[in-house]
C-alpha positions as CSV (number, residue, x, y, z in Angstrom):
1,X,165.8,180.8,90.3
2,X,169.4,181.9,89.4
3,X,168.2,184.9,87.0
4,X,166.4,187.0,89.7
5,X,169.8,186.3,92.1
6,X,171.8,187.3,89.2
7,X,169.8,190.4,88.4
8,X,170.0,191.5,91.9
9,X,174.0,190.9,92.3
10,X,174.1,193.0,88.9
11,X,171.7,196.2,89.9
12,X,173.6,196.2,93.6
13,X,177.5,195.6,92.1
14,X,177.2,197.4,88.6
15,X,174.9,200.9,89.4
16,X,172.9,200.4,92.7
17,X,172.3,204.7,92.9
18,X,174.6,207.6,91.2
19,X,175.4,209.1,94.8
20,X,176.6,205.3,96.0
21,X,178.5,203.6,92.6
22,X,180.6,200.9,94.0
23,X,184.1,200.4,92.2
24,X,182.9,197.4,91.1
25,X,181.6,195.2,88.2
26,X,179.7,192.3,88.1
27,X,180.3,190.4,84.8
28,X,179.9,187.1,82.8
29,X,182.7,185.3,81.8
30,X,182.9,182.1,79.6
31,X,185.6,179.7,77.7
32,X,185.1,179.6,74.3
33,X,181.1,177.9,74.1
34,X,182.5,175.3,71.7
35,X,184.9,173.8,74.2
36,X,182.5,174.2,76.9
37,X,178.5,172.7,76.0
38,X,176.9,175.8,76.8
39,X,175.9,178.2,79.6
40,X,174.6,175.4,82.0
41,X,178.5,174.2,82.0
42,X,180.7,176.5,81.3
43,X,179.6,180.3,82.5
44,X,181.0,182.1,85.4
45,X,180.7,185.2,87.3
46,X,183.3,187.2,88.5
47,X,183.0,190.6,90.5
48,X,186.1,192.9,89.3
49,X,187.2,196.5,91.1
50,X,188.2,199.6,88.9
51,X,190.6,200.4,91.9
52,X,193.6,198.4,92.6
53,X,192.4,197.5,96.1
54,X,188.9,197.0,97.3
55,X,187.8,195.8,100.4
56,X,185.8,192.3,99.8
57,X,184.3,192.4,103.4
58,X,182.8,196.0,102.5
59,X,181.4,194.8,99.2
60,X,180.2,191.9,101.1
61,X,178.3,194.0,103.8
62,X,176.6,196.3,101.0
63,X,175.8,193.0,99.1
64,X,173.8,191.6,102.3
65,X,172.6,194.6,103.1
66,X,171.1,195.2,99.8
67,X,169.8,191.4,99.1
68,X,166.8,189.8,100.4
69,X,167.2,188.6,104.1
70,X,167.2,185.6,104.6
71,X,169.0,185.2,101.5
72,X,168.2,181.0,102.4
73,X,164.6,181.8,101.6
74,X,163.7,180.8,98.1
75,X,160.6,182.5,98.1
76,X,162.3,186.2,98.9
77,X,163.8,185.2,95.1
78,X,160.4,185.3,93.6
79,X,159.2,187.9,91.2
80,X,155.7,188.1,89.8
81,X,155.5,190.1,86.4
82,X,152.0,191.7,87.6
């Protein structure tokens, strides 16, 4: 179930529309995979700004604006490939 959240974060916080581009980045991040056993224990996300100051409480009102509501309901998270 984590994919479809990750793809969600990454289409609202990387390029949600041309006329709305947030200043931000939504990213992997990792140690080196041989000191860490692999994605399941050692990959991160991080959300970066291309400005020196953002507000987070903005990018978190246009990230629960944009997600599915409630964002507790695991079935909003599923995606058929019909």
């Amino acid at each position: 179930m984590a994919w479809p959240v990750v793809q969600e974060l990454g289409f609202v916080l990387n390029n949600i529309s041309l006329s709305e581009k947030l200043p931000t980045v939504f990213m992997p991040v990792s140690p080196p995979p041989y000191l860490n056993g692999g994605p399941e224990e050692g990959l991160s996300w991080v959300i970066e700004s291309h400005i020196p100051y953002v507000d987070p409480e903005h990018i978190a009102q246009i990230i629960e604006e944009r997600l599915h509501s409630p964002v507790e309901d695991e079935q909003q998270w599923q995606f058929s490939e019909e």
